[in-house]
C-alpha positions as a Markdown table, in Angstrom:
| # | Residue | x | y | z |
|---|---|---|---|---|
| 1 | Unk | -7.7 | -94.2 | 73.5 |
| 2 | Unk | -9.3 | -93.3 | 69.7 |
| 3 | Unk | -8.3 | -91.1 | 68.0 |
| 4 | Unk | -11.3 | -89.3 | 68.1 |
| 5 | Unk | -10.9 | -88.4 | 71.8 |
| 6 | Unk | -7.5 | -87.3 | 72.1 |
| 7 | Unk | -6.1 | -84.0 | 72.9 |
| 8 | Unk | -5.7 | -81.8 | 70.0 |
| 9 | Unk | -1.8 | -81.5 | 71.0 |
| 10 | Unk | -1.2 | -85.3 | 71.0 |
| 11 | Unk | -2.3 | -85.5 | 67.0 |
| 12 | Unk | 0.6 | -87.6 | 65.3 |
| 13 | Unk | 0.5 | -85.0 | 63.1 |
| 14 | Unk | 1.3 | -82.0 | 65.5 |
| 15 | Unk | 4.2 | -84.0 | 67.6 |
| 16 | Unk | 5.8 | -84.6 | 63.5 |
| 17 | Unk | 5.4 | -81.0 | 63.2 |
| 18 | Unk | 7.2 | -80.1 | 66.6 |
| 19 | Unk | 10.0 | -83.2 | 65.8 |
| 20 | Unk | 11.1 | -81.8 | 62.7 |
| 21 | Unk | 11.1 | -77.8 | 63.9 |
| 22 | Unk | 14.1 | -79.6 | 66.2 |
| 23 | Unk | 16.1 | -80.9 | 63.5 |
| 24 | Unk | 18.6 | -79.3 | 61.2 |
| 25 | Unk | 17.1 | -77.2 | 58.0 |
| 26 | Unk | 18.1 | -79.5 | 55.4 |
| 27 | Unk | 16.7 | -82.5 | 56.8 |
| 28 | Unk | 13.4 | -80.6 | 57.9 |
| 29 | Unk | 13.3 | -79.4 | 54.1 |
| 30 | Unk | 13.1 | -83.1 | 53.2 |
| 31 | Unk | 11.0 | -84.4 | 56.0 |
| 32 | Unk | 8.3 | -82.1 | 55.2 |
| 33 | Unk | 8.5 | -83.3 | 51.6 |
| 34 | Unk | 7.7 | -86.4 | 52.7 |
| 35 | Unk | 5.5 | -85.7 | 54.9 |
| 36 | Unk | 3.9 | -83.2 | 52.4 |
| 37 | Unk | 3.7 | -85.8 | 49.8 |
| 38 | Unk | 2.1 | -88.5 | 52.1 |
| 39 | Unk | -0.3 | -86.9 | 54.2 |
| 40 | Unk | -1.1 | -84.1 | 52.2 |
| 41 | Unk | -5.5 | -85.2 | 51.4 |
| 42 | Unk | -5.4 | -86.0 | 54.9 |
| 43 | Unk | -7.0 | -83.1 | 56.8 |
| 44 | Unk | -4.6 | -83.2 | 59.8 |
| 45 | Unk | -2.3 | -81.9 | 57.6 |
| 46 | Unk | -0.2 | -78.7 | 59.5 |
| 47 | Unk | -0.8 | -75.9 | 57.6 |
| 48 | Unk | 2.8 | -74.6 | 58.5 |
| 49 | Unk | 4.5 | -76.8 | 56.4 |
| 50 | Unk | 2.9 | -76.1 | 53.1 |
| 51 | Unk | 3.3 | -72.5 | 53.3 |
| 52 | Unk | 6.8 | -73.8 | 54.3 |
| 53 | Unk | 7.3 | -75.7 | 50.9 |
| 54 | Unk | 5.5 | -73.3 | 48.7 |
| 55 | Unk | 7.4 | -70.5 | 46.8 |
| 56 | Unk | 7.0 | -67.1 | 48.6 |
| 57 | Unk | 5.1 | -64.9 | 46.3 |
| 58 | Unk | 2.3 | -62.9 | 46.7 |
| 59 | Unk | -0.3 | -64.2 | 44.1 |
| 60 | Unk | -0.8 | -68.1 | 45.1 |
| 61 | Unk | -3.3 | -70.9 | 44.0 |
| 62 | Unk | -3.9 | -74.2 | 43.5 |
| 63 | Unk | -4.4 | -75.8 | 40.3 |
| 64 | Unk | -4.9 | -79.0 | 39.1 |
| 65 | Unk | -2.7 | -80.8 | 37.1 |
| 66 | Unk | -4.7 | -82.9 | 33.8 |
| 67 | Unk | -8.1 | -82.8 | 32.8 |
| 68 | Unk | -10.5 | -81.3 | 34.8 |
| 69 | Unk | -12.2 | -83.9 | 36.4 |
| 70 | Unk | -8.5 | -85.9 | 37.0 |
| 71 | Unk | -8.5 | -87.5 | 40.6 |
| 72 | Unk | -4.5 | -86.7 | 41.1 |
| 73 | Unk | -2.6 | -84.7 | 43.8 |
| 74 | Unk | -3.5 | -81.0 | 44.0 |
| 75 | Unk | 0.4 | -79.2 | 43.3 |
| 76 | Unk | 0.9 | -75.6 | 44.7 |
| 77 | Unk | 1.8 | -73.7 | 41.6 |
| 78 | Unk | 2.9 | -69.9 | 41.1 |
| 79 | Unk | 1.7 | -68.1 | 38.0 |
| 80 | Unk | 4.5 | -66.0 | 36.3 |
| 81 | Unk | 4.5 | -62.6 | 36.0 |
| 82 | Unk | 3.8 | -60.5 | 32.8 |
| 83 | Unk | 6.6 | -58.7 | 31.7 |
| 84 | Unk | 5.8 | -55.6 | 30.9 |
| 85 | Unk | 5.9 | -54.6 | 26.7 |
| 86 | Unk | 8.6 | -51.9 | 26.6 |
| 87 | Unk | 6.7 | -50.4 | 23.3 |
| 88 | Unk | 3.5 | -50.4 | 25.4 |
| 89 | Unk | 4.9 | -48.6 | 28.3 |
| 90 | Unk | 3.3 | -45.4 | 29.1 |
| 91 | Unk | 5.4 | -42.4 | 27.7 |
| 92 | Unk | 4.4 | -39.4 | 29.5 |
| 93 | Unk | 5.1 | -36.0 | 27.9 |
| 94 | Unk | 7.0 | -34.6 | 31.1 |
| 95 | Unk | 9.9 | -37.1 | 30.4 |
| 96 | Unk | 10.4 | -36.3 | 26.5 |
| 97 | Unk | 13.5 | -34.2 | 26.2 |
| 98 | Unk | 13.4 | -30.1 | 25.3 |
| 99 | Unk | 14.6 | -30.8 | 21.9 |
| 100 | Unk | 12.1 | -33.0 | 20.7 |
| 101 | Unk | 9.2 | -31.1 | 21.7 |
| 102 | Unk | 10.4 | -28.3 | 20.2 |
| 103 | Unk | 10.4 | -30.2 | 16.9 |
| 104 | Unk | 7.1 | -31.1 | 17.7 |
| 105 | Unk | 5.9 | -27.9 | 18.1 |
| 106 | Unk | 7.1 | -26.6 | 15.0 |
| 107 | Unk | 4.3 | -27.6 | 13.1 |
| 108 | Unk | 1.7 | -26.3 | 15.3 |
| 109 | Unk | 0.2 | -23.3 | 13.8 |
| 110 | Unk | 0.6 | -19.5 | 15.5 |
| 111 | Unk | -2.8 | -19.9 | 17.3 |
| 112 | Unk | -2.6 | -23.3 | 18.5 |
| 113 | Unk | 0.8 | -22.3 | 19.8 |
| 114 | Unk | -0.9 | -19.6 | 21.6 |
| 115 | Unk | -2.8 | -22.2 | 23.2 |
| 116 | Unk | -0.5 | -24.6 | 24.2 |
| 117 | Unk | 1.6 | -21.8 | 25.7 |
| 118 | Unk | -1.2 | -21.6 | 28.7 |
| 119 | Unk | -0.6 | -25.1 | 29.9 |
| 120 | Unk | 2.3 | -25.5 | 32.2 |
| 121 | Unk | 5.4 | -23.0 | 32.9 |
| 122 | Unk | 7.3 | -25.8 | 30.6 |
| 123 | Unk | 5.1 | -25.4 | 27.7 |
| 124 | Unk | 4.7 | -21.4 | 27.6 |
| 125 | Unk | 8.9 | -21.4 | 28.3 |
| 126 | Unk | 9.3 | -23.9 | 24.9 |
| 127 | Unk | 6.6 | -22.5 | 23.2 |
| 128 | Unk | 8.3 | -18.7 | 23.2 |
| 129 | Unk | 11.8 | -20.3 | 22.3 |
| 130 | Unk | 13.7 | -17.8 | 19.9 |
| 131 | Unk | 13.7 | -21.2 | 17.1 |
| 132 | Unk | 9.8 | -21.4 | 17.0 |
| 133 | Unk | 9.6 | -17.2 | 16.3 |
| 134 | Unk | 12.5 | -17.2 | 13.7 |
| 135 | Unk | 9.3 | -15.4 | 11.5 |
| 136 | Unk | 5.4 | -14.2 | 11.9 |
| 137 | Unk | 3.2 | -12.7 | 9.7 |
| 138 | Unk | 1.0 | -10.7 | 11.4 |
| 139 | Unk | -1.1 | -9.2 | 8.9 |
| 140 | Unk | -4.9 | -8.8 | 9.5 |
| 141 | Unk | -4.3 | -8.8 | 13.4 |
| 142 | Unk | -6.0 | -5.4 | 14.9 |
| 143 | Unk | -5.1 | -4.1 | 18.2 |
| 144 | Unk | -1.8 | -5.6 | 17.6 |
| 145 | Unk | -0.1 | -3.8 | 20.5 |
| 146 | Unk | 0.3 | -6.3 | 23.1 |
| 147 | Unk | 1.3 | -9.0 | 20.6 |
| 148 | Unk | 3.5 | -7.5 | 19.3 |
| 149 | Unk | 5.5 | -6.7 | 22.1 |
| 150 | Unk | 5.4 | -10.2 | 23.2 |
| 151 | Unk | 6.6 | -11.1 | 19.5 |
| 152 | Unk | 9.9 | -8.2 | 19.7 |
| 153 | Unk | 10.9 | -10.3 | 22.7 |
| 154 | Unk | 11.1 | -13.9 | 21.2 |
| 155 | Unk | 14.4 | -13.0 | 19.2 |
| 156 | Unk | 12.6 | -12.6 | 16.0 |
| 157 | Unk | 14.2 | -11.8 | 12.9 |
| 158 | Unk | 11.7 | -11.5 | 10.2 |
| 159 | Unk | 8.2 | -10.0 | 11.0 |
| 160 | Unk | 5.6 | -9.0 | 8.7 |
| 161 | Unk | 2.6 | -6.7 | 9.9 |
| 162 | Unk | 1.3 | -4.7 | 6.5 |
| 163 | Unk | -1.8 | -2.4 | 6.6 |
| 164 | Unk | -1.7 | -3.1 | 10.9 |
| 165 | Unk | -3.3 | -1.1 | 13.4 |
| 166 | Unk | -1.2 | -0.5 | 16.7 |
| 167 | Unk | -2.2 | 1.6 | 19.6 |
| 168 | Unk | 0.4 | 3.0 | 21.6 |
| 169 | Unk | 3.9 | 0.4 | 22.5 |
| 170 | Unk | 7.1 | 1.3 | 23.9 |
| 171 | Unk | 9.3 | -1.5 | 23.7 |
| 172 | Unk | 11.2 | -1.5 | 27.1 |
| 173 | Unk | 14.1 | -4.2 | 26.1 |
| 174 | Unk | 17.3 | -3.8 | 27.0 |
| 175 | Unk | 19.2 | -5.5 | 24.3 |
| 176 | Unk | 18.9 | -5.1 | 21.0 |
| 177 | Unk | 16.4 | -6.7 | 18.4 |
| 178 | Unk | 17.5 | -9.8 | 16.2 |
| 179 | Unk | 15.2 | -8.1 | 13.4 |
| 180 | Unk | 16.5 | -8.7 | 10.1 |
| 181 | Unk | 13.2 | -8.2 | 7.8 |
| 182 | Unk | 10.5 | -6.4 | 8.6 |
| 183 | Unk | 7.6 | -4.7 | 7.0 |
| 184 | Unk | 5.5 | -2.7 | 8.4 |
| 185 | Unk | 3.8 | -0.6 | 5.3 |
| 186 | Unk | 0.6 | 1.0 | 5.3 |
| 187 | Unk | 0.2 | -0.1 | 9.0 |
| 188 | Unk | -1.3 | 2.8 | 11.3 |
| 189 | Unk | 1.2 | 3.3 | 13.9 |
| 190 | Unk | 2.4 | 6.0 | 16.5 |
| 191 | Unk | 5.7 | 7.7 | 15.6 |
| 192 | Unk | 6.6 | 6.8 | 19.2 |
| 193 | Unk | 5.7 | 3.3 | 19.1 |
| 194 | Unk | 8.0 | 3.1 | 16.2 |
| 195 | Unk | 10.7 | 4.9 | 17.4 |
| 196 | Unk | 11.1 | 2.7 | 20.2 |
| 197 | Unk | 11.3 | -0.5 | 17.9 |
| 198 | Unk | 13.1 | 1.2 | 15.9 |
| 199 | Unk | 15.9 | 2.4 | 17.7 |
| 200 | Unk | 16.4 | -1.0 | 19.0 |
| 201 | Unk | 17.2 | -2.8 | 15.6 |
| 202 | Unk | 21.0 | -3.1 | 14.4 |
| 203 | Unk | 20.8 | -6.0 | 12.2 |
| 204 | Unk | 18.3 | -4.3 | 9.6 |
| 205 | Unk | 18.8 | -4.9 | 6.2 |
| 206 | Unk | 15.4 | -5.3 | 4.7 |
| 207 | Unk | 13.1 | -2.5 | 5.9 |
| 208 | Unk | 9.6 | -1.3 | 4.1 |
| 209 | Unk | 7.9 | 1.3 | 6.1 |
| 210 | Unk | 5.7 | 2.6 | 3.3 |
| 211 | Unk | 3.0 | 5.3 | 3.8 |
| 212 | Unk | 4.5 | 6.0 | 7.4 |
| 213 | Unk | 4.9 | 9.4 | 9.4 |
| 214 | Unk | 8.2 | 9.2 | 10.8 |
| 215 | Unk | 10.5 | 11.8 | 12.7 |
| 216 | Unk | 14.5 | 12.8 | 12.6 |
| 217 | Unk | 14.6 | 10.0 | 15.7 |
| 218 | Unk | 13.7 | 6.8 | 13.5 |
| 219 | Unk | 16.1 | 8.2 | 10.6 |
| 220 | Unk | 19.0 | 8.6 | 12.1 |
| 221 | Unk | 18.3 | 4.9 | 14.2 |
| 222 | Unk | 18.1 | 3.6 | 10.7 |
| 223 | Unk | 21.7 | 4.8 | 10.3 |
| 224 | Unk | 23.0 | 2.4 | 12.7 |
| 225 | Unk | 22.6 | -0.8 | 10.6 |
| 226 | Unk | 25.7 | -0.2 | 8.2 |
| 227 | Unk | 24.1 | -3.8 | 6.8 |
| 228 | Unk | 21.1 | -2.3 | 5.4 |
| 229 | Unk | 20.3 | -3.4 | 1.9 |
| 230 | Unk | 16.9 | -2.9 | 1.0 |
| 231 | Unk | 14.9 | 0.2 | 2.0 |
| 232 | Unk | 11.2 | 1.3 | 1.1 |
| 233 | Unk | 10.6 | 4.9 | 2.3 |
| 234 | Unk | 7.8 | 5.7 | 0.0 |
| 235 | Unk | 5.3 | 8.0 | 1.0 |
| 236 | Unk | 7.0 | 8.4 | 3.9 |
| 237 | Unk | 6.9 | 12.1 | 5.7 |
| 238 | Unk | 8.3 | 13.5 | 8.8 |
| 239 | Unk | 11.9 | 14.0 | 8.6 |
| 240 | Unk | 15.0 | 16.5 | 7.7 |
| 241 | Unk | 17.2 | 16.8 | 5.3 |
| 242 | Unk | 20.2 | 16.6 | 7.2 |
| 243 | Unk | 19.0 | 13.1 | 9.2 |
| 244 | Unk | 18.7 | 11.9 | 5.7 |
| 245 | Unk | 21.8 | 12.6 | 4.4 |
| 246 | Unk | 23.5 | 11.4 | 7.3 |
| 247 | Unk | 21.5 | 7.7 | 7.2 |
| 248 | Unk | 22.6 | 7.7 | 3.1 |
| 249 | Unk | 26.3 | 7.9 | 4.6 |
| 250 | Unk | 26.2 | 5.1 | 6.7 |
| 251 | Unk | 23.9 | 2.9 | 5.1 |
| 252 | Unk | 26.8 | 2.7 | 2.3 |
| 253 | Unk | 26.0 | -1.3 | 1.1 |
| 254 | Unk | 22.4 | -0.3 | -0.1 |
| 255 | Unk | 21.3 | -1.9 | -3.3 |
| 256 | Unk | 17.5 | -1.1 | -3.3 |
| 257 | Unk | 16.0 | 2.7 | -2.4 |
| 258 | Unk | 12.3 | 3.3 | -3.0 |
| 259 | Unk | 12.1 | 6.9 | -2.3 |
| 260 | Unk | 9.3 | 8.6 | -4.1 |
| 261 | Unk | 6.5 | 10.4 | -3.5 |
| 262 | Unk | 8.0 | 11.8 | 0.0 |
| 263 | Unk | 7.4 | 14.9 | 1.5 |
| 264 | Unk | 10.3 | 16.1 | 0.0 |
| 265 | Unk | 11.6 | 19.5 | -1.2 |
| 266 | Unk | 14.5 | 20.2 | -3.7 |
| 267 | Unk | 16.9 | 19.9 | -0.5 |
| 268 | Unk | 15.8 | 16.4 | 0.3 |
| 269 | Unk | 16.3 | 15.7 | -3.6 |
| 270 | Unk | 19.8 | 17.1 | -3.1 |
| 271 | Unk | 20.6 | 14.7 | -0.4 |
| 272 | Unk | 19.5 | 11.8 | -1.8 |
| 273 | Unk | 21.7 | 12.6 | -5.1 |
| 274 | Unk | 24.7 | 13.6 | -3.2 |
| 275 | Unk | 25.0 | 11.1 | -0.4 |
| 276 | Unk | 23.9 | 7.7 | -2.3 |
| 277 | Unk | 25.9 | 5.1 | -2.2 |
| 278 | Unk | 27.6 | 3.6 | -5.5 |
| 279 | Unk | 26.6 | 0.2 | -4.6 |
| 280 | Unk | 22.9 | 1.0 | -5.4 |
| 281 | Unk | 21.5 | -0.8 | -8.2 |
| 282 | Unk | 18.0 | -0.5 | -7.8 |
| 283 | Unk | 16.8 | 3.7 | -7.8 |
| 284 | Unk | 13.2 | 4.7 | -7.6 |
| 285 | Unk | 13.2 | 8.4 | -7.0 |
| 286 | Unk | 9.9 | 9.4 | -8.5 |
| 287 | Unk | 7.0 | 11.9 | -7.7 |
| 288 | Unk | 9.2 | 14.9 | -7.3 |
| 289 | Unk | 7.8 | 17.1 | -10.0 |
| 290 | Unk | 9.7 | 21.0 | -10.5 |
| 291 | Unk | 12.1 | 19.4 | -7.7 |
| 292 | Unk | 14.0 | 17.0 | -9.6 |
| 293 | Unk | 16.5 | 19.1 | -12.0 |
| 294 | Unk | 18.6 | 17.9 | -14.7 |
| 295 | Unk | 21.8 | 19.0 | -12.5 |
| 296 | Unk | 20.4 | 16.1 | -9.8 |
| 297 | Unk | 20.7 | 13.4 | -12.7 |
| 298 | Unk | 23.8 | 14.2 | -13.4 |
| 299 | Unk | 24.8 | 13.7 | -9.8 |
| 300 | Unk | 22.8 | 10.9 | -9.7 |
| 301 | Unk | 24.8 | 9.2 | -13.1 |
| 302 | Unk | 28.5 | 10.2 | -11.5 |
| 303 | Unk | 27.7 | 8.8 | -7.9 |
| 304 | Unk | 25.7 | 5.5 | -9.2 |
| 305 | Unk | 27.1 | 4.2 | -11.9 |
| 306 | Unk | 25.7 | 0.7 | -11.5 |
| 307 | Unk | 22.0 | 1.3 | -11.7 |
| 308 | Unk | 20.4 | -1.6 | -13.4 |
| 309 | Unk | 16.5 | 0.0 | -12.6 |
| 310 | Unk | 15.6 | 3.6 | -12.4 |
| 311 | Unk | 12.5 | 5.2 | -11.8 |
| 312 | Unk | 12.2 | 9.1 | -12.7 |
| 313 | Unk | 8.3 | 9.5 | -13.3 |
| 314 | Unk | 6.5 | 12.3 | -12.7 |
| 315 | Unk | 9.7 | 14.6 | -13.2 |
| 316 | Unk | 8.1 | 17.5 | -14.7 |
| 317 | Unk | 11.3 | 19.5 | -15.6 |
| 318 | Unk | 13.2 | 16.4 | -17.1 |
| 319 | Unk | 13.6 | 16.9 | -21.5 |
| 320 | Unk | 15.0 | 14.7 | -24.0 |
| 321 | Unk | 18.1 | 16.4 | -23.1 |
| 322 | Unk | 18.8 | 13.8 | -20.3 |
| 323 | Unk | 19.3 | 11.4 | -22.5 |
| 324 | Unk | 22.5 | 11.6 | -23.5 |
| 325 | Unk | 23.2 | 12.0 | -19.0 |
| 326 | Unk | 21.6 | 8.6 | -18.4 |
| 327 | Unk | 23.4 | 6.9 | -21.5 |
| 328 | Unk | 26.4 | 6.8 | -18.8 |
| 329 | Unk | 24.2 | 3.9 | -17.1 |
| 330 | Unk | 25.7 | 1.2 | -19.2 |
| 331 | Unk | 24.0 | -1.0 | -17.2 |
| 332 | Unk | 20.6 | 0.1 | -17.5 |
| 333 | Unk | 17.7 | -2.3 | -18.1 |
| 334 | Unk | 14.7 | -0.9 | -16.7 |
| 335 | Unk | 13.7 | 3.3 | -17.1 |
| 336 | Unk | 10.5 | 4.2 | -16.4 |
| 337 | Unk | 9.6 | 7.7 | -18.1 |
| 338 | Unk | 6.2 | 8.0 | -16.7 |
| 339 | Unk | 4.4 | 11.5 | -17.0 |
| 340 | Unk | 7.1 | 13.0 | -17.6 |
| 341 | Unk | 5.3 | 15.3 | -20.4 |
| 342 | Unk | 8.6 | 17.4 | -21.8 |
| 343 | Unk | 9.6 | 14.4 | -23.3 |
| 344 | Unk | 8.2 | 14.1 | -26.7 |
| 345 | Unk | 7.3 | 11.0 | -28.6 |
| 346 | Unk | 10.0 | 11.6 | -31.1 |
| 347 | Unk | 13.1 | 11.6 | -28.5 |
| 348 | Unk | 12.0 | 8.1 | -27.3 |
| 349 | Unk | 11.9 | 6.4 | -31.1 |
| 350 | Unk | 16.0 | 6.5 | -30.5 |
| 351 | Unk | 16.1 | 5.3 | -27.0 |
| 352 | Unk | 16.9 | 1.6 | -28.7 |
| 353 | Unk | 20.3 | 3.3 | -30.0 |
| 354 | Unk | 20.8 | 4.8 | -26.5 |
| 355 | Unk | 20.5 | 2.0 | -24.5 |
| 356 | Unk | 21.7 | -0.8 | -26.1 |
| 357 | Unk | 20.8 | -3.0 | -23.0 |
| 358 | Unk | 17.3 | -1.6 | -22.0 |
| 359 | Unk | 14.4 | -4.1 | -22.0 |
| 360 | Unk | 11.7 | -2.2 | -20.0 |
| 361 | Unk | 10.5 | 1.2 | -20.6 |
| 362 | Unk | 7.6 | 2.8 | -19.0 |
| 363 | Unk | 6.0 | 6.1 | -20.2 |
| 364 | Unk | 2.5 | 6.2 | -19.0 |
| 365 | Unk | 1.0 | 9.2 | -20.1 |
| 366 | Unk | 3.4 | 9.9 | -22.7 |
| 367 | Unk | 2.3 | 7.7 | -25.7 |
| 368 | Unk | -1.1 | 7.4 | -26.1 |
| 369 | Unk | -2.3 | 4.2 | -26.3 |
| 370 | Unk | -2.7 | 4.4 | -30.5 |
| 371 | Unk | 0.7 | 5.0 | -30.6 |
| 372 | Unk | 2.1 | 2.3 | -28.7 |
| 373 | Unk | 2.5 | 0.0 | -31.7 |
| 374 | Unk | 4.7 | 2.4 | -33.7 |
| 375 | Unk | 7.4 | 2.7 | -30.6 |
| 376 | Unk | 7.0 | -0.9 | -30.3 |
| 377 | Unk | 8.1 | -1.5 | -34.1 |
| 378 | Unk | 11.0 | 1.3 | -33.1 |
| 379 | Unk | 12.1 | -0.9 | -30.1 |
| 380 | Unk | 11.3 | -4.2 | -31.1 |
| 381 | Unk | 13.5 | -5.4 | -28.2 |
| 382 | Unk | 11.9 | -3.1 | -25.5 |
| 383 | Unk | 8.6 | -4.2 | -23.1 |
| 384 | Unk | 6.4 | -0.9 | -23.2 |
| 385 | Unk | 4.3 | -0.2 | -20.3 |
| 386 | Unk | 4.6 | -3.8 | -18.6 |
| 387 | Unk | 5.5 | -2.5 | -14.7 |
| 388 | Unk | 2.5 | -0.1 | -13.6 |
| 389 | Unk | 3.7 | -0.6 | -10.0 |
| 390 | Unk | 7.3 | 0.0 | -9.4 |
| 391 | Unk | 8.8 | -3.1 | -6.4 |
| 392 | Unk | 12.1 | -1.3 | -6.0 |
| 393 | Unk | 12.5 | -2.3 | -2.5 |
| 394 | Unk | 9.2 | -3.2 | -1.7 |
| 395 | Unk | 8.3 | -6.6 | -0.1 |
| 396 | Unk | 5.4 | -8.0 | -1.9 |
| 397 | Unk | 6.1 | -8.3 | -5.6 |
| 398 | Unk | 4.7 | -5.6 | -7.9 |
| 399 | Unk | 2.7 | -7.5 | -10.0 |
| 400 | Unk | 0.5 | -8.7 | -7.2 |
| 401 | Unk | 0.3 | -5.2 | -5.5 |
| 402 | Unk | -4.0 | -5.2 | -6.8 |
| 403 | Unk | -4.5 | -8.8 | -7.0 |
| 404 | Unk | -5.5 | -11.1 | -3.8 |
| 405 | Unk | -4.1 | -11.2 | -0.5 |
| 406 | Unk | -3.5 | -14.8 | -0.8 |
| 407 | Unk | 0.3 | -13.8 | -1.4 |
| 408 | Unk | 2.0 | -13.1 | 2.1 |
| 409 | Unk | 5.6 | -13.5 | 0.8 |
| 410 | Unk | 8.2 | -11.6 | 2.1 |
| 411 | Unk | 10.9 | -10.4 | -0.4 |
| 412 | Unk | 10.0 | -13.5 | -1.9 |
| 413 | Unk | 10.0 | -16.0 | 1.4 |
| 414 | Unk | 6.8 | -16.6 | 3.8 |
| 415 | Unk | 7.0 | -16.6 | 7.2 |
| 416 | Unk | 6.8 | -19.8 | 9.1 |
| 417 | Unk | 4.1 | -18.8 | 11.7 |
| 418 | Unk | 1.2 | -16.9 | 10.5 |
| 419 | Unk | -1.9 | -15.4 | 11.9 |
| 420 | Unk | -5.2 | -16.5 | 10.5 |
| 421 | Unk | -8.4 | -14.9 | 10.1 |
């Protein structure tokens, strides 16, 4: 019979198929590379045994071995795979550790920080870690009340919000703060907002709170940070005698006390005299008119004898008589005399013989401008009038008190995160 007419399942090709499915693997594996390599253009060819042969993978074709237009067998061949670059692989921000993105987020400024914070619950928790808030200036902010709350709670420990305005805050934490700088001068506060930061620090020791109303409350909180070293109460108003006394006692490692122009009477001036301690260096107890007597100085000399820089202007009753008092201050470099009118121009020609190691003397309103150069000749070694601002204690350096605000510095350090206009 032809081939032609036969039954499809008496094909030679079929019946080798069926033969070798009946014989042991190795020898079908063999077979039907002979077979494969025989009959393989003919197109009876069982379509079982070349997806036998072929490698199992998923991505299969045929290509042609030699030039294009080569006659030779078609080949089943497998294309590799690509590896995949392990410096292009996809880094995805979820899978970088805490401690890297937190040294990425150092850099970001205080707004964009802000920003970031809104993204995820991962973000705003790393982006309110205690090491990204060590400090903040907050100067220029208005409204400030909400911020700074949120700021108190980071762990903070040096802050710096002059000339502020804050409505009404209670801070509610628990623990206390981790402040150890903070200046809050000129700022318009409540006396109850402060109170309750306030009475939540115990790691002070630099503290300017110029130009603010305070009460008994905040003084006597101030007492319970024995490591206070630097404090700027000028202008201040608002509290006792007694509270103040008691906060002199404790605070007894203070170097730096800017005290003037308080709302002080001659039993404020009495504690300050009689409760300082001797470690105080740096004295600026100025504005106090008929209140400061020559009794107080002498107080002031026995208690503190290692004041380097002392600041008596505007003492009314003071005469050249407490001249001979302050000579006890053999370390005094800096007096300033200012307005102090009993003292005649005379008495300070022999100030050079007095204090052997002075090098700054201020007595605006004393010498007349004309007469400057004759002193100067008499203390040839002395600066006259070159500290119109006192910076006992205060945080921004006196010689920039009138220039620009460009200087945000901090007892002489900026803080890392600042708000910008």
């Amino acid at each position: 019979m032809p081939t032609d007419s036969m039954p499809l399942q008496d094909l030679p090709c079929l019946s080798l198929q069926g033969s070798m499915l009946s014989q042991p693997k190795r020898v079908m594996k063999r077979k039907s590379r002979d077979c494969l390599s025989e009959g393989l253009d003919t197109e009876c060819t069982p379509t079982e045994l070349i997806q036998q042969w072929s490698p199992s993978h998923k991505h299969q074709r045929l290509t042609s071995k030699g030039k294009e237009n080569d006659s030779s067998q078609f080949v089943l061949a497998r294309r590799s795979r690509r590896k995949k670059d392990s410096t292009s692989a996809d880094i995805s921000w979820d899978h970088l550790p805490d401690e890297l993105l937190l040294k990425i987020l150092f850099y970001l400024s205080l707004q964009d920080l802000l920003r970031m914070s809104t993204v995820c619950k991962r973000w705003h928790r790393l982006a309110f870690d205690e090491s990204l808030w060590h400090s903040v200036d907050l100067e220029g902010l208005t409204h400030m009340g909400p911020a700074l709350q949120q700021v108190l709670k980071t762990g903070i420990r040096r802050l710096r919000c002059p000339r502020s305005f804050v409505e009404e805050l209670h801070f509610t934490g628990t623990g206390p703060l981790q402040i150890v700088e903070m200046d809050l001068s000129s700022s318009i506060i409540p006396t109850s907002a402060l109170e309750s930061i306030i009475c939540h620090c115990r790691l002070l020791e630099y503290l300017s709170l110029e130009g603010l109303q305070l009460s008994d409350i905040i003084i006597s909180s101030l007492s319970k940070n024995p490591n206070l070293l630097q404090l700027n109460l000028s202008g201040c108003s608002g509290f006792s005698a007694p509270a103040l006394s008691d906060m002199l006692k404790s605070c007894s490692r203070l170097k730096q006390l800017n005290i003037s122009w308080c709302d002080f009477n001659n039993n404020h001036v009495k504690s300050v005299v009689d409760n300082l301690s001797s470690s105080v260096t740096h004295l600026n107890l100025s504005g106090y008119r008929e209140n400061l007597t020559l009794d107080d100085v002498k107080v002031l000399v026995t208690r503190c004898p290692h004041i380097e820089t002392l600041d008596l202007s505007d003492s009314t009753l003071l005469m050249a008589d407490s001249f001979p008092v302050l000579k006890q201050l053999k370390h005094l470099r800096h007096l300033s005399l200012s307005r102090c009118y009993h003292i005649h121009l005379a008495a300070l020609t022999d100030l050079g013989k007095t204090f052997p190691m002075l090098g700054l003397l201020d007595v605006f309103g004393l010498v007349q401008d004309g007469h400057l150069p004759s002193l100067k000749k008499e203390l040839p070694y002395v600066g006259l009038n070159s500290r119109p601002f006192s910076s006992i204690a205060r945080p921004t350096p006196a010689s920039r008190l009138t220039g620009s605000c460009s200087n945000r510095a901090m007892w002489n350090r900026k803080c890392h995160l600042r708000f910008k206009l």
